[in-house]
Z-matrix of the N, CA and C atoms (Angstrom, degrees):
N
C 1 1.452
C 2 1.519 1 109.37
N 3 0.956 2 128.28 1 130.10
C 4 1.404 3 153.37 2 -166.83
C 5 1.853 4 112.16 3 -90.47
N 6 1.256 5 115.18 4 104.76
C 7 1.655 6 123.00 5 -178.46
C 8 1.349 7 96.09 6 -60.68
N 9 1.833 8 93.08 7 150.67
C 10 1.607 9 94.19 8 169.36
C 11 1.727 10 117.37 9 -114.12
N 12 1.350 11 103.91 10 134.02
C 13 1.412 12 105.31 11 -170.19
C 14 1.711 13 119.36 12 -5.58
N 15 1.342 14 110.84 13 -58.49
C 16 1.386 15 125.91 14 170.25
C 17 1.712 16 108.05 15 -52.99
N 18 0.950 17 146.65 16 -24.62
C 19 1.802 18 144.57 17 157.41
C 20 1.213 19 111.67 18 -46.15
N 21 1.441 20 112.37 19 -48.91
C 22 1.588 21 115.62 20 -150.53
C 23 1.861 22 109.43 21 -78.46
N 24 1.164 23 81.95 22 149.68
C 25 1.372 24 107.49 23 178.11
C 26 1.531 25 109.32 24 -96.97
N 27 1.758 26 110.76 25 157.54
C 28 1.470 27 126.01 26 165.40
C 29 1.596 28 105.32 27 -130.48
N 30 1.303 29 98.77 28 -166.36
C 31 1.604 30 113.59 29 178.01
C 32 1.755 31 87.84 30 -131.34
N 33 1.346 32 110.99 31 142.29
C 34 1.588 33 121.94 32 -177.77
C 35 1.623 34 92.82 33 -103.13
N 36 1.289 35 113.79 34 122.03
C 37 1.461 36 128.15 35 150.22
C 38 1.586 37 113.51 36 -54.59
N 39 1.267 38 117.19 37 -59.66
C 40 1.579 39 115.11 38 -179.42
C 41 2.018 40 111.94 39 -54.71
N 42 1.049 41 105.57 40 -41.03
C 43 1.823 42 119.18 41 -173.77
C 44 1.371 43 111.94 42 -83.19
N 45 1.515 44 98.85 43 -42.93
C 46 1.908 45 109.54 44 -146.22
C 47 1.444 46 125.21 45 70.20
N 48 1.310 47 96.14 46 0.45
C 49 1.830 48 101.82 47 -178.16
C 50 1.441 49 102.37 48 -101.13
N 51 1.523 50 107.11 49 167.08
C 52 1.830 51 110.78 50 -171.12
C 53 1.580 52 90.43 51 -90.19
N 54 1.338 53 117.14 52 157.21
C 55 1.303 54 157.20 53 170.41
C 56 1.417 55 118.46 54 -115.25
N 57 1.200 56 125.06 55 145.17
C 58 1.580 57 137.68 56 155.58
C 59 1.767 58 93.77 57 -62.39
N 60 1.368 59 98.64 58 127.11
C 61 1.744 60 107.06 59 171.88
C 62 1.509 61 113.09 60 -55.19
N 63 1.112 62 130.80 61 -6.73
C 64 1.845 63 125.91 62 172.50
C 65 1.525 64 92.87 63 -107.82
N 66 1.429 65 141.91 64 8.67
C 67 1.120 66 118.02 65 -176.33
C 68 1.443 67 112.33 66 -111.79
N 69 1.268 68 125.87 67 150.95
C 70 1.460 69 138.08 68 -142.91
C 71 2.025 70 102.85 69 -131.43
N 72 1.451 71 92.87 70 96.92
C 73 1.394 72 103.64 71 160.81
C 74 1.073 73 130.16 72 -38.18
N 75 1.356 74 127.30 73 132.43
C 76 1.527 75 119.29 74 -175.97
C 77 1.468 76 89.05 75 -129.99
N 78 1.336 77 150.09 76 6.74
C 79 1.205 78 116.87 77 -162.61
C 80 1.574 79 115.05 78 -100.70
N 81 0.891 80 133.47 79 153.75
C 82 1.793 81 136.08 80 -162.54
C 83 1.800 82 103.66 81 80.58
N 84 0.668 83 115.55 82 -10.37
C 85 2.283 84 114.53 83 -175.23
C 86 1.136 85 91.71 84 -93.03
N 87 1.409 86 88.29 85 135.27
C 88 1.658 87 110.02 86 -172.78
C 89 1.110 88 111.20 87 -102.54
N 90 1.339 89 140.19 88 71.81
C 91 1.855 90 128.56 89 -179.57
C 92 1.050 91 117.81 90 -23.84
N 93 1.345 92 116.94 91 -80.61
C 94 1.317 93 117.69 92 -150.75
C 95 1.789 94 97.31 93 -104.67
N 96 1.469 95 90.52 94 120.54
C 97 1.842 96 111.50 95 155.69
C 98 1.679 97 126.15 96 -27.45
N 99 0.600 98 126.46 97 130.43
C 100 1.130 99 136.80 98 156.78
C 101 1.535 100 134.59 99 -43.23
N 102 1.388 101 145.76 100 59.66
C 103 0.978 102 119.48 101 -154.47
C 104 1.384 103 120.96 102 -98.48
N 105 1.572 104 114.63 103 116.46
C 106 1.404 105 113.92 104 -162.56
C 107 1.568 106 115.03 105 -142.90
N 108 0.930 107 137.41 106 -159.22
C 109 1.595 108 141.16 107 -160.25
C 110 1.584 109 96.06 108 -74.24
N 111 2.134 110 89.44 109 -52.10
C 112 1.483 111 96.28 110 -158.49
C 113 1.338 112 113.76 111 -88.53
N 114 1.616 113 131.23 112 -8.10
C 115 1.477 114 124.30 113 -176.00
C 116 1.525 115 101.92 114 -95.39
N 117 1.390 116 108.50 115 -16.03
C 118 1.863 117 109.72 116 172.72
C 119 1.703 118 98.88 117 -51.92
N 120 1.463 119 97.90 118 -80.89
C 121 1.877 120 128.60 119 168.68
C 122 1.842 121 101.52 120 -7.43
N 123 1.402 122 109.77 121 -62.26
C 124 1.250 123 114.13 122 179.39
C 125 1.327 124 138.18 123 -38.84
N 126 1.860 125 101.84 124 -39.31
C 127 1.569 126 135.60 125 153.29
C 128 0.759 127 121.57 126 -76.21
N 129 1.701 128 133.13 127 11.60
C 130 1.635 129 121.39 128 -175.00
C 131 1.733 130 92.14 129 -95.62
N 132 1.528 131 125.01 130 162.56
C 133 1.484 132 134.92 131 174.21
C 134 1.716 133 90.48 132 -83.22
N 135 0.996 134 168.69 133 -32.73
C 136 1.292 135 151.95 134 136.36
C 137 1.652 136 133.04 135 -20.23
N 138 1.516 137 99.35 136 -25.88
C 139 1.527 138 98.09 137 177.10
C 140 1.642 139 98.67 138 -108.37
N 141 1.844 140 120.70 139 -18.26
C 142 1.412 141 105.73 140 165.92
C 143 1.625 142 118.64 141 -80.18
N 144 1.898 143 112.08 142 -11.72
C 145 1.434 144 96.88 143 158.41
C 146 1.382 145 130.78 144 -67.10
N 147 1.499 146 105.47 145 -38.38
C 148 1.656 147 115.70 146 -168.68
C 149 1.710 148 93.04 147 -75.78
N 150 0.985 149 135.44 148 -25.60
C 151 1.483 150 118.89 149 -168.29
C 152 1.847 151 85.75 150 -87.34
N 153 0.667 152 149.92 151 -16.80
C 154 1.539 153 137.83 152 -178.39
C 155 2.136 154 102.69 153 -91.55
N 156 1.333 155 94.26 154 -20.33
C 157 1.432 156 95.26 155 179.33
C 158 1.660 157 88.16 156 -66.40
N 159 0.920 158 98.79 157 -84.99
C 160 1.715 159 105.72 158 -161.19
C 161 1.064 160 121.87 159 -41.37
N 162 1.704 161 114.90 160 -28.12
C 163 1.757 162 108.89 161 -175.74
C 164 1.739 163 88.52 162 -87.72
N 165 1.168 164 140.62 163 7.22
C 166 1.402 165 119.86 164 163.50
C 167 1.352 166 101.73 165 -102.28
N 168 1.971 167 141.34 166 -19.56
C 169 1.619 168 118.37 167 162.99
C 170 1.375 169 99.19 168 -63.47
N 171 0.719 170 154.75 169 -41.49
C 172 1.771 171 166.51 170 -139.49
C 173 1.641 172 121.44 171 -86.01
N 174 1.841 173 86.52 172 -19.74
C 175 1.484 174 99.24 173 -177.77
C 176 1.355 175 124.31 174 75.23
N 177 1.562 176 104.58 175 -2.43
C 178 1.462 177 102.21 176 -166.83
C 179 1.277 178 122.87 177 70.51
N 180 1.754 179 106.82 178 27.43
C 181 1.489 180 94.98 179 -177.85
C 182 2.030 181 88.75 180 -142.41
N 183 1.662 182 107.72 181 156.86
C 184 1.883 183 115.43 182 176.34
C 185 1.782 184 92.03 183 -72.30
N 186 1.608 185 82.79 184 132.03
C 187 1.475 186 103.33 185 175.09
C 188 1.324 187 99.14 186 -57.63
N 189 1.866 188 117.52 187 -63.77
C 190 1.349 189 123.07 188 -157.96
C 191 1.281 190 92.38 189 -54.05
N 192 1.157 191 154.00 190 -54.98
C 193 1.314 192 146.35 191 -148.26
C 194 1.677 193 107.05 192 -68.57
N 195 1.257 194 107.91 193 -48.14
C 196 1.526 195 117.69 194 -173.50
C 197 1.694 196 95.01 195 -62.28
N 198 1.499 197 116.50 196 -38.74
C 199 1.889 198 105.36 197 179.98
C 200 1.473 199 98.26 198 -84.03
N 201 1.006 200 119.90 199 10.67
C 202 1.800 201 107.87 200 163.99
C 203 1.941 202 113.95 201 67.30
N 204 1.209 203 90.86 202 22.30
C 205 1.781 204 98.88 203 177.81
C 206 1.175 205 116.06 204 -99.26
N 207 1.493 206 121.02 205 167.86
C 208 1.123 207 119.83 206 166.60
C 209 1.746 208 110.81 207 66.80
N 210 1.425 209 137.14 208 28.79
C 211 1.060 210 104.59 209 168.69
C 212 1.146 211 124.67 210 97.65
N 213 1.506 212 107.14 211 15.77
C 214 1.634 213 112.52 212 -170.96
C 215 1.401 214 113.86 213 -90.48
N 216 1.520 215 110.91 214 146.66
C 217 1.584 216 102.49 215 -178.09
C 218 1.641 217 102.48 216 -118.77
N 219 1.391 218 131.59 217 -32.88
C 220 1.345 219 103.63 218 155.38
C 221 1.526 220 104.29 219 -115.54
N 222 1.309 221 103.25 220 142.29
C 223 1.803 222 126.48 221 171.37
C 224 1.379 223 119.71 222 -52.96
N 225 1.188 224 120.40 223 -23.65
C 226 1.898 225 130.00 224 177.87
C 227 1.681 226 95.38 225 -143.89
N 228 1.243 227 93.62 226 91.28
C 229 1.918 228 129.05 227 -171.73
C 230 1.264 229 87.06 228 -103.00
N 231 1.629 230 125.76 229 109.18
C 232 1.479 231 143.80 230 155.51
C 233 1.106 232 86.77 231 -80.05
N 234 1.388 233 145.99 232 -70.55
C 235 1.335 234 127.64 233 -92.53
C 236 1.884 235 102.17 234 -107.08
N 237 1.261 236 120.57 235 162.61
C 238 1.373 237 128.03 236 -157.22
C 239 1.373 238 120.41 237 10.63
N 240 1.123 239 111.25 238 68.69
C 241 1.959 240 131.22 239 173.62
C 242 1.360 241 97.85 240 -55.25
N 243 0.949 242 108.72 241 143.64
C 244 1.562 243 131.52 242 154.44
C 245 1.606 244 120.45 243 -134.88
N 246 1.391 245 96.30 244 159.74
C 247 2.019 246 91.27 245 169.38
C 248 1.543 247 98.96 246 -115.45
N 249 1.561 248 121.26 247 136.09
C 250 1.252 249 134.63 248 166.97
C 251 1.377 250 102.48 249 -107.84
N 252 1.497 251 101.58 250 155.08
C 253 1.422 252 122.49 251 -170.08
C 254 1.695 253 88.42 252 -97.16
N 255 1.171 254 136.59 253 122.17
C 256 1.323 255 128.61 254 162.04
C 257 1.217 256 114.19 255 -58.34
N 258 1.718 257 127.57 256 -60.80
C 259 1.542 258 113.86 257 160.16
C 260 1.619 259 115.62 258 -85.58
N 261 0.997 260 97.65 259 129.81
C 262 1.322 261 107.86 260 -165.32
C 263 1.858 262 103.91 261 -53.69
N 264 1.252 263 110.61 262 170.23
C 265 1.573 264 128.29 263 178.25
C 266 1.794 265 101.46 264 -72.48
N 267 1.493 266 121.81 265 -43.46
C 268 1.154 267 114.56 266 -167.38
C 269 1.850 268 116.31 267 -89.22
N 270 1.913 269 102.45 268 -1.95
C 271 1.378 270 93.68 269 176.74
C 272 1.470 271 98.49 270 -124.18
N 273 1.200 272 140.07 271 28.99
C 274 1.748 273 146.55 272 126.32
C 275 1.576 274 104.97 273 -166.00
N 276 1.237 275 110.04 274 101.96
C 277 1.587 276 127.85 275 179.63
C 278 1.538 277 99.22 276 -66.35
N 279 1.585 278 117.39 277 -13.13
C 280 1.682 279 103.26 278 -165.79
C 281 1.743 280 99.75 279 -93.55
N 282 1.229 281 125.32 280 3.61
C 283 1.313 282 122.98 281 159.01
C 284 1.554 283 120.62 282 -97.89
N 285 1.514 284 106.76 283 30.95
C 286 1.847 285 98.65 284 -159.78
C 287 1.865 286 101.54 285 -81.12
N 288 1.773 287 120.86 286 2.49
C 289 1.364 288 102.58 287 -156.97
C 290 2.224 289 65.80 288 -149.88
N 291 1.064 290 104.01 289 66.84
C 292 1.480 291 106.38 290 171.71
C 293 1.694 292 88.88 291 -127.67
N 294 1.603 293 100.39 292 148.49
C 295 1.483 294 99.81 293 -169.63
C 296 1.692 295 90.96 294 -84.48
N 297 1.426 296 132.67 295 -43.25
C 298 1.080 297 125.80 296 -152.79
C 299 1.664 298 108.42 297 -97.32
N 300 1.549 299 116.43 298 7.20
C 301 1.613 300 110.12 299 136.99
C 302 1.567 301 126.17 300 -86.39
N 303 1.260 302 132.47 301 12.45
C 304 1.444 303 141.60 302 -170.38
C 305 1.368 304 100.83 303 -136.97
N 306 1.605 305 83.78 304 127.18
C 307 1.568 306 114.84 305 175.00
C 308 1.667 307 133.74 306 -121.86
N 309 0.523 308 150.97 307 159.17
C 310 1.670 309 147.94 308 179.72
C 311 1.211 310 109.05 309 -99.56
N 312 1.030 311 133.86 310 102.06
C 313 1.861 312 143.42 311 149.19
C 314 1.102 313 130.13 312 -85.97
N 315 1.375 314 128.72 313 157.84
C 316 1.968 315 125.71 314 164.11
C 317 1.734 316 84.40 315 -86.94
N 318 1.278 317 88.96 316 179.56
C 319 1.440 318 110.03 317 -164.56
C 320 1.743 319 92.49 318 -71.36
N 321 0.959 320 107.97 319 -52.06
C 322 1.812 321 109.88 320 175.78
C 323 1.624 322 113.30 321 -30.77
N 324 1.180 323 104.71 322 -71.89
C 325 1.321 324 108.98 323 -178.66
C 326 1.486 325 127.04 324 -72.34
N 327 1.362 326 105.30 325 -12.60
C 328 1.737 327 120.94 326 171.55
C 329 1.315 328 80.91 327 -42.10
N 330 1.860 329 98.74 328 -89.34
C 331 1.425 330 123.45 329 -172.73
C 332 1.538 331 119.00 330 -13.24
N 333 1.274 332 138.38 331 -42.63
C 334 1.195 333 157.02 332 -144.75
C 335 1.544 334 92.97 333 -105.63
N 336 1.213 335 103.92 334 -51.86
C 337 2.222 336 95.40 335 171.55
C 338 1.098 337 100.16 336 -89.60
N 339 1.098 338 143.60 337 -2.67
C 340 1.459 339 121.53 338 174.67
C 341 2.052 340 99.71 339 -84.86
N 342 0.879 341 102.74 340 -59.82
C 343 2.009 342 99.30 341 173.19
C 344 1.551 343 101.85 342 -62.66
N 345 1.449 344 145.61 343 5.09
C 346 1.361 345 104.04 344 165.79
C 347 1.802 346 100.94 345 114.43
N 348 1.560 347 101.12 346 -38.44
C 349 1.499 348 82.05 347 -156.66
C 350 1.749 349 115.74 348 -83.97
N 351 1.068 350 99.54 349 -17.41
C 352 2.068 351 102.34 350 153.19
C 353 1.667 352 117.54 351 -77.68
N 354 1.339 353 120.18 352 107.50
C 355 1.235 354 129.91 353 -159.03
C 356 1.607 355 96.90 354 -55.95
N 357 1.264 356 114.96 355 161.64
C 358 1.493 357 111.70 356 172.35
C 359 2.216 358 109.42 357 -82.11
N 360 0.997 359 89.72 358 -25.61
C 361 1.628 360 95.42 359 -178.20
C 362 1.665 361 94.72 360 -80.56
N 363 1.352 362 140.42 361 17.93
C 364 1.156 363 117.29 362 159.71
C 365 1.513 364 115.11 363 -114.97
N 366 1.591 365 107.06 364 -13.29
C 367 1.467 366 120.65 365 162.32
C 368 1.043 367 122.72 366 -53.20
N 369 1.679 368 100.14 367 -57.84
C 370 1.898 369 115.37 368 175.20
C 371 1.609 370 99.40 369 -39.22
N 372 1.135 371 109.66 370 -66.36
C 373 1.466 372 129.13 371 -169.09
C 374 1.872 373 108.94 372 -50.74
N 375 1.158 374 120.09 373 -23.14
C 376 1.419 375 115.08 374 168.15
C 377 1.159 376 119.06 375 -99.48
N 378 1.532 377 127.43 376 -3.55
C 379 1.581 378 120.42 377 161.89
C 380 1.422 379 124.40 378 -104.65
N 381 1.327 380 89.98 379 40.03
C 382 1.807 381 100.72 380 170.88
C 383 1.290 382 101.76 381 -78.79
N 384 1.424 383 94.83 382 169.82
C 385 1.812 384 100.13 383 -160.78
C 386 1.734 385 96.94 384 -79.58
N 387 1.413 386 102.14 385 -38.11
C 388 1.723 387 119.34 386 166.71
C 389 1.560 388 119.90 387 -111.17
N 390 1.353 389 124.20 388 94.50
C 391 0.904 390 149.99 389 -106.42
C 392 2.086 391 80.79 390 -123.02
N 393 1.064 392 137.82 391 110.67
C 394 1.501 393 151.96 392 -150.72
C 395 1.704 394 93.01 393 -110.68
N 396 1.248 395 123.99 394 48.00
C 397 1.534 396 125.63 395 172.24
C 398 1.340 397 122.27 396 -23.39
N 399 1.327 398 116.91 397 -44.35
C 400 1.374 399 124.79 398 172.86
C 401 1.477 400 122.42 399 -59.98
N 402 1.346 401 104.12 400 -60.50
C 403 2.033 402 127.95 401 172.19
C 404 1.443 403 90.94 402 -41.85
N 405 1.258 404 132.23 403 -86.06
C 406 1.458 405 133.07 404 -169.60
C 407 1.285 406 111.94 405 -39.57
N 408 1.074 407 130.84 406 -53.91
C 409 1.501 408 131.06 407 -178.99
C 410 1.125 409 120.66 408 -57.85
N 411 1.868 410 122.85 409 -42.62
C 412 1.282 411 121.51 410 154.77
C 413 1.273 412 128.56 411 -50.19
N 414 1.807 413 105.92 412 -51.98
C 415 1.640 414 102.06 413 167.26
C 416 2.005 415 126.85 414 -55.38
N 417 1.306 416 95.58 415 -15.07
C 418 1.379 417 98.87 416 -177.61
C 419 1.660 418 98.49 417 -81.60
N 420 1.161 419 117.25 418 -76.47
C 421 1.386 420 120.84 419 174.61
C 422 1.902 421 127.73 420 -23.49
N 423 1.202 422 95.95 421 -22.30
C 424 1.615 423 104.12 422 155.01
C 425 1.355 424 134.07 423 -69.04
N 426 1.249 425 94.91 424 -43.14
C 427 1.531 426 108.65 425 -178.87
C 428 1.631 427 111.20 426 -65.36
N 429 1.661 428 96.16 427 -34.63
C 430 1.945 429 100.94 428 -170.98
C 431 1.474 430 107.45 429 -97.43
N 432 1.281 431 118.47 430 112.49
C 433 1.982 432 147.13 431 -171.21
C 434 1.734 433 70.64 432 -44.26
N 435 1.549 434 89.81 433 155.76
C 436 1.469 435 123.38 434 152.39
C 437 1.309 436 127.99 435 -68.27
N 438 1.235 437 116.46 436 146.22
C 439 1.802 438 99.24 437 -171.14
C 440 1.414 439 90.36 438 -98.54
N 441 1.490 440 97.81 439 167.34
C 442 1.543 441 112.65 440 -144.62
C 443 1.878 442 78.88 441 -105.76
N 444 1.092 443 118.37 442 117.63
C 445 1.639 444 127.43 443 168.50
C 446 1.495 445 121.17 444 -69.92
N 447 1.527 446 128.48 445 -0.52
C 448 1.277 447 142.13 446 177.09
C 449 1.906 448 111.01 447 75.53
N 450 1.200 449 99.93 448 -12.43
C 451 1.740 450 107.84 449 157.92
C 452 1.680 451 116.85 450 -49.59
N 453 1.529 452 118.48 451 126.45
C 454 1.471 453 116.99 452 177.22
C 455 1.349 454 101.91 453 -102.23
């Protein structure tokens, strides 16, 4: 006997829980927008000039990646650039179009300054006009524990 489309089951990527195959996950989607100082700001043609300023000093390429921190797997990372605000828009909005709070990331490392775990003093430290590849990498390498070699 033959199931009918309507029987079948999936596995939900968004949940991890099974679904009826016509049924449509909603959980993690955010409806409704945000409406705030900084997602207005986001839509202004001033923050799509300045974000094109910087991804052309930047080369179009993640700083962190080019200093080889954090986990990088290629060293000249084109791919899904972004510009991060080092201080964010919601804790001084009057630096949101300062060249030396904006940085260029892949989406990886966005992610990684956006939670905290790329210090903000190593950001500062990659939008120098001369950019000390080495210094940063040492200062980064402090921050990240030694791996434990299983020696007592």
């Amino acid at each position: 006997m033959q199931k009918r489309r309507s029987d079948m089951l999936k596995s939900c990527n968004r949940c991890g829980g099974i679904h009826d195959i016509n049924a449509t996950c909603n959980k993690g989607r955010n409806f409704k927008k945000k409406d705030s100082q900084a997602s207005r700001f986001r839509d202004e043609y001033s923050w799509k000039q300045k974000r094109k300023q910087i991804k052309e000093r930047d080369k179009y390429l993640c700083k962190v990646c080019r200093a080889d921190i954090f986990h990088t797997t290629y060293l000249y990372n084109y791919s899904k650039i972004e510009v991060h605000h080092i201080i964010s828009l919601e804790q001084d909005y009057s630096k949101r179009l300062e060249d030396d709070n904006l940085i260029t990331l892949c989406s990886y490392h966005h992610h990684l300054a956006e939670i905290g775990k790329i210090p903000v003093n190593i950001l500062q430290m990659l939008t120098a006009e001369e950019v000390d590849f080495k210094k940063v990498k040492i200062e980064a390498e402090k921050l990240i524990p030694p791996a434990k070699n299983g020696k007592k």
